[in-house]
N, C-alpha and C positions, 0 to 999 in steps of 0.2 A: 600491548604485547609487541615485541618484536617483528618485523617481517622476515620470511625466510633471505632475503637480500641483502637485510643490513647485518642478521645475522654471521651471514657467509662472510661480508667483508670483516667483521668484529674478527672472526675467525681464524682468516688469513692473519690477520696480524698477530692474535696471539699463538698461533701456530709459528710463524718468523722467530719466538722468542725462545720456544723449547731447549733445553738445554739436553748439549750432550756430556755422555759421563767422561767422554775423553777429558775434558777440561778437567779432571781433578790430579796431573800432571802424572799422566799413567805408568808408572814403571816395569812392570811384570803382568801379562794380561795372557791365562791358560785356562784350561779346562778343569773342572771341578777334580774329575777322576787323577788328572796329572799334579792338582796341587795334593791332592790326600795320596797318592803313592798309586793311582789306577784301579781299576774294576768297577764295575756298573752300578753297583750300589751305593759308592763311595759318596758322603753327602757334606756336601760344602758350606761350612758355616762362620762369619767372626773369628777369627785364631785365638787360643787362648793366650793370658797374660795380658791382654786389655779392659779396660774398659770405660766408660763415658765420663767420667769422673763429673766435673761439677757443669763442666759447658758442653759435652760431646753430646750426639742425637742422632736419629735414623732418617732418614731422607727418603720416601716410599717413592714408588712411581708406577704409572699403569696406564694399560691405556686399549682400548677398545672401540670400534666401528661396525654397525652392523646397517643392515636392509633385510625387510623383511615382508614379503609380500603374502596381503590378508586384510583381514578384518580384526582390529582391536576394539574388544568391545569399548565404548564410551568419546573412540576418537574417528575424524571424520579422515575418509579418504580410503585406499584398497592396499596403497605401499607406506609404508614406513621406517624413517632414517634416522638414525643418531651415530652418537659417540663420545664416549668418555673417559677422558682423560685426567690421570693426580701429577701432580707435579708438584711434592712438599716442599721444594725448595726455592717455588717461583712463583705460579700461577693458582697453585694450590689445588681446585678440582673446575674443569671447564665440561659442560653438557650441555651439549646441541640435539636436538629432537624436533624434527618434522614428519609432519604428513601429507600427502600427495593423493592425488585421484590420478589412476593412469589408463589410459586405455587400452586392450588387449596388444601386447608386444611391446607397449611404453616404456621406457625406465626413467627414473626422476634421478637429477644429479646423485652420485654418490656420500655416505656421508661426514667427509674429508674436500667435499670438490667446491669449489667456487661454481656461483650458477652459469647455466647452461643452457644453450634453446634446448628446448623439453615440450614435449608436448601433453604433459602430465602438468597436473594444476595444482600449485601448492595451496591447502585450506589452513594450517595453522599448526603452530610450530612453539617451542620454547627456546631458553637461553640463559642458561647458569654464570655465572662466574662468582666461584663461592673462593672468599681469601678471607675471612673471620680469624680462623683457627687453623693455621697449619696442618695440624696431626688428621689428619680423616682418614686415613688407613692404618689396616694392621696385619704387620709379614710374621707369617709363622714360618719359622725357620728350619724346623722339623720337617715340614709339610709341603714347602714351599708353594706357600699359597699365601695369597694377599687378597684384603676382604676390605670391602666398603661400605658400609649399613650408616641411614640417617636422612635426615630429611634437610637440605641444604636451600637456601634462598641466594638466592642473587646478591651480591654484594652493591649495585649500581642499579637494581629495578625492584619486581617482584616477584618476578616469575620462583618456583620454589618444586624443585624435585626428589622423590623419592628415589632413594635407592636400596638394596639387600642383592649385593655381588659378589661371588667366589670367584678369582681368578688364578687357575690352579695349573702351574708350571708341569709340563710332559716330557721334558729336556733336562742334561743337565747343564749349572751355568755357566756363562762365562764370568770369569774372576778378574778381578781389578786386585791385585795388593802389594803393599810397601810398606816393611816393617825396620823399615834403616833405624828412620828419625824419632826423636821424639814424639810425634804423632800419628799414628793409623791410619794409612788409606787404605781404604776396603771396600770392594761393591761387588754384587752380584747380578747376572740379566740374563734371564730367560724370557728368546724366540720360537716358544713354540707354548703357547700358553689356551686353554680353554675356558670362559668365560661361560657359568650360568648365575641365575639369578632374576631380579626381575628392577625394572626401572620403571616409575609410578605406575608400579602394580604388573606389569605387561612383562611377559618371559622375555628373554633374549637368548634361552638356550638355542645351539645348532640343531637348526633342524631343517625339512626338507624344506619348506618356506622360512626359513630364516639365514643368512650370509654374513658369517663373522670375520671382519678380515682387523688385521694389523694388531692381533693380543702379544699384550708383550707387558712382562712386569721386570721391575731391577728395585735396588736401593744401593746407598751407599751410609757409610760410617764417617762422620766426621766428628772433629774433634776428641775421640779416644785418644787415653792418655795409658801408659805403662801403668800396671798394676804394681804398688811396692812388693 
């Protein structure tokens, strides 16, 4: 198994590689309620008269961080750190999970941080990088909520984690779209996102002992083509 160090470095680097949506040569970039004509309920979807024809597809993305001080049953230590991130178009699904012993007022690096003096004892930890199969999420677009269920192995080791996550958008999104050319650019990202579920078994809903920072889902449309 991985150490929680070398993990961290693994990290940093594929964290260096995340892609932003700007790169998809962003033309017109507004708010849900402004592209549908205004009001609160107004819900942002794909524009009619498209659609994926023979090469187009959906590009999911997510992404979530928590700490969570306690006791999980089955694992050693009193805090607990992860995060996990989809990124259909790159890295595919990256999860970081450790465990820490800390002593009264300790906190163990964050988990996003490269390590740290700490005086909290890392006891064991895991480290995904699952690129199998691109598709590992599903955006419902009604709902706006993106969901990740499946049991993912390491593409480079063994290590092998469970997930069953809702991440379910409380905002409305920001819009990416350009309907010049011959082909669709369209994406959607909401910052203000809520994350329950459970990761090899263990909740990660908000709660008084649990700290969700960085939820944030988007996708974009590529390769849509005009609808004859």
């Amino acid at each position: 198994m991985m150490s929680q160090f070398g993990a961290s470095a693994i990290v940093l680097g594929m964290r260096a590689q995340v892609k932003n949506l700007t790169r998809l040569a962003i033309v017109v970039t507004v708010t849900a309620g402004a592209l549908l004509g205004g009001g609160s309920s107004a819900q942002a979807d794909p524009p009619p008269g498209w659609g994926p024809g023979e090469y187009g597809l959906e590009a999911d993305f997510a992404d979530i961080g928590w700490t969570y001080r306690g006791w999980y049953d089955g694992l050693p230590g009193n805090v607990h750190t992860g995060y996990v991130n989809v990124e259909e178009d790159d890295d595919v699904l990256t999860v970081e999970l450790n465990n820490w012993f800390c002593p009264s007022g300790a906190a163990p690096p964050g988990p996003y941080d490269a390590p740290t003096a700490t005086t909290c004892k890392w006891r064991s930890g895991k480290f995904v990088n699952y690129g199998q199969w691109w598709d590992v999420a599903d955006f419902n677009h009604a709902r706006n909520k993106l969901t990740v269920k499946g049991d993912f192995t390491d593409s480079f080791g063994t290590d092998t984690v469970s997930l069953d996550l809702v991440f379910k958008a409380s905002d409305q999104p920001d819009v990416t779209i350009d309907e010049s050319g011959p082909i669709l650019e369209y994406g959607e990202s909401f910052d203000t996102v809520q994350v329950t579920g459970k990761v090899d078994g263990h909740r990660v809903n908000p709660t008084a002992k649990l700290t969700q920072i960085n939820g944030q889902i988007r996708f974009y449309l590529d390769g849509w083509e005009r609808i004859p």
